[in-house]
N, C-alpha and C positions, 0 to 999 in steps of 0.2 A: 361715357355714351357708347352707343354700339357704334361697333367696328373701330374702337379707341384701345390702347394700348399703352401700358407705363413704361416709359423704356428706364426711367430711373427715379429708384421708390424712393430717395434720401438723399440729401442734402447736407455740407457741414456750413454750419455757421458760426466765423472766426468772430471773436471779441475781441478786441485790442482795446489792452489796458491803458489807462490814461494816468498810471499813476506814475511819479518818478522814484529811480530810485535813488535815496540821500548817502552821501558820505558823509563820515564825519570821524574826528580824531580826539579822545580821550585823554585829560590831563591825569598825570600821574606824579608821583612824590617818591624821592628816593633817596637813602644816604649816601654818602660821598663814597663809601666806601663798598658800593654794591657793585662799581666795574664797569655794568651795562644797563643803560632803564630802554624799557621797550613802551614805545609809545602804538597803543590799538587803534589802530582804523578800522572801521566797522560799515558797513550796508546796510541798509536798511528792512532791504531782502533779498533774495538769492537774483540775479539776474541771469534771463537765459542766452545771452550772450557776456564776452568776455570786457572786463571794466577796467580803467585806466586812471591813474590819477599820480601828479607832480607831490611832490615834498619837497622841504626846506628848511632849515633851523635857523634860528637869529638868535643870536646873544642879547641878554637883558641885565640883570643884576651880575647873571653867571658869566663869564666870559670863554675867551681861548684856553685859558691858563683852566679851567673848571672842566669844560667837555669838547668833543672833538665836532666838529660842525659836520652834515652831513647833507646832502640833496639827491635828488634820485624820484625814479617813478615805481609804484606799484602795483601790481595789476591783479586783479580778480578773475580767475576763469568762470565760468558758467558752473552757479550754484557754489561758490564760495563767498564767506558774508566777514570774514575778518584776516586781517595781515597786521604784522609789524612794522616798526620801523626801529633798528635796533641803533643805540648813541651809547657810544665808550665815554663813561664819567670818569675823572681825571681825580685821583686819590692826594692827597695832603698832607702835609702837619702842622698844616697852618690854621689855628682856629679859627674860623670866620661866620660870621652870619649864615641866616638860609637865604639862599640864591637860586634865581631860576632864568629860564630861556624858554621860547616859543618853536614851536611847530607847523606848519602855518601848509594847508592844500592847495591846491589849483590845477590847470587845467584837468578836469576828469573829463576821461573820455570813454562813450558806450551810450547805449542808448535810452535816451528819455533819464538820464543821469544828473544829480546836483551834489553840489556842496552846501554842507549846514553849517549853522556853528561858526565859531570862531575859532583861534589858532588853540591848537593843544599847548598846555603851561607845562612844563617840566619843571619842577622843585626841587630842588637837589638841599639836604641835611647836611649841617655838621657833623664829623664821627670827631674831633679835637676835642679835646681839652684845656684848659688852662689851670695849670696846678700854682694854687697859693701856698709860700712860705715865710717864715717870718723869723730872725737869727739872734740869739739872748744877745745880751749886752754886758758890762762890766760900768759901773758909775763908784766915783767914790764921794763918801759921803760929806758931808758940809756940817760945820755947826750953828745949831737951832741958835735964834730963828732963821737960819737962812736956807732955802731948800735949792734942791738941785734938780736935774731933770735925766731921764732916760729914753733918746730918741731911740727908738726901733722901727727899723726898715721891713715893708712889707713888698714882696717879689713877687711880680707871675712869671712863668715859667716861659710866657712869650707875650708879646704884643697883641691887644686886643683891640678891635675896629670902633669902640664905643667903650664909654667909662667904666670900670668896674668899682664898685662899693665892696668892700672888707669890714665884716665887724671886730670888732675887739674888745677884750677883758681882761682887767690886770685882778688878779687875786692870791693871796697867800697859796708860801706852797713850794716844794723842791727837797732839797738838804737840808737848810737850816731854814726854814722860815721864817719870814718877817713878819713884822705884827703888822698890822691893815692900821690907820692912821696913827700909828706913831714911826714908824719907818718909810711906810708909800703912802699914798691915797688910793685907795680900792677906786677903780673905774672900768668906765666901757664903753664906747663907741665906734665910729665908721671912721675908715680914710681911703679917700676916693684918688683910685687911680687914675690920671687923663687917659684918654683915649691915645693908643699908639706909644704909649709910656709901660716899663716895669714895674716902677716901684712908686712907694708912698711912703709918709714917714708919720707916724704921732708919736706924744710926749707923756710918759707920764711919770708922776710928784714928788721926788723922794725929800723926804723930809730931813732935817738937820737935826740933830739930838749933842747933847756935851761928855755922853756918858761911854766908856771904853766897850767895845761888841765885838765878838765874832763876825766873822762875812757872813752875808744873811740874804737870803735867796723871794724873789718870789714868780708867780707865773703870770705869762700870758699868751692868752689862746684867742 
């Protein structure tokens, strides 16, 4: 209007965003023999202030004796969306199962901030082994009809937390080979180790004959 004047052409008009931002912690898988697994916590998006958040580990299948526990807070400054949390895994030579333990968030703090998600799972792998062997034997022979037997001992190399099954197969074969049913019975099957046991044993058939022989060999694998 006349004799009016703009003393100020412009205006800012603030938005405030209504969204939050999430945390949250990533399961990851690792062999025994890696040292350190790094568990990611990540943002959702960049926050313009700085973000705060608790951790803690709890033992599950894996225990003390597997990884080192750890608790602690992590903090995001402004415009950072990922950190770790680093856990010293505990090396072996003990075969065991795959074993894992949790990661678990809480209090986050910053603004218009949440936690998602559930506890990060850390899996931790076997790097062991269990080496099978199995040791010949010496039998002396019987006469036909009367047969004899050959127990032979099957060994792991250490104790396993659940049974192990071994196959097995007697067949001709060595130095002097024997003939397959007139000296053994050719065979083959399983012997099941117990759980937390070494060894196993099967049997197998040597036959009885009247007639004078050389020592006479055969295999089993």
């Amino acid at each position: 209007s006349v004799g009016a004047t703009i003393s100020t052409a412009s205006a800012t008009v603030t938005i405030i965003d209504n969204d939050s931002v999430e945390i949250s912690a990533a399961s990851v898988t690792v062999s025994e023999g890696v040292g350190l697994a790094s568990v990611i916590v990540t943002l959702s998006k960049a926050s313009s202030g700085t973000v705060r958040v608790d951790y803690a580990t709890s033992a599950g299948t894996a225990g003390a004796s597997d990884f080192t526990g750890v608790n602690g807070q992590l903090t995001f400054n402004a415009g950072v969306l990922t950190a770790s949390i680093p856990i010293t895994i505990s090396d072996d030579t003990t075969p065991e199962v795959t074993e894992s333990f949790s990661v678990t968030l809480s209090n986050a703090l910053g603004t218009s901030v949440s936690i998602v998600g559930g506890p990060a799972t850390v899996t931790i792998t076997d790097n062991d082994s269990v080496q099978v062997s199995v040791v010949g034997v010496s039998v002396n022979e019987v006469n036909s009809p009367a047969t004899s037997a050959a127990t032979l001992t099957v060994t792991l190399s250490s104790a396993w937390v659940a049974p192990v099954t071994v196959g097995w197969s007697a067949t001709t074969g060595g130095s002097r080979p024997a003939t397959p049913a007139v000296d053994f019975n050719t065979a083959s099957g399983t012997v099941v180790i117990a759980a937390g046991s070494t060894t196993g044993t099967f049997l197998v058939t040597i036959l009885g004959d009247n007639a004078p022989e050389l020592t006479e060999t055969f295999l089993v694998t």
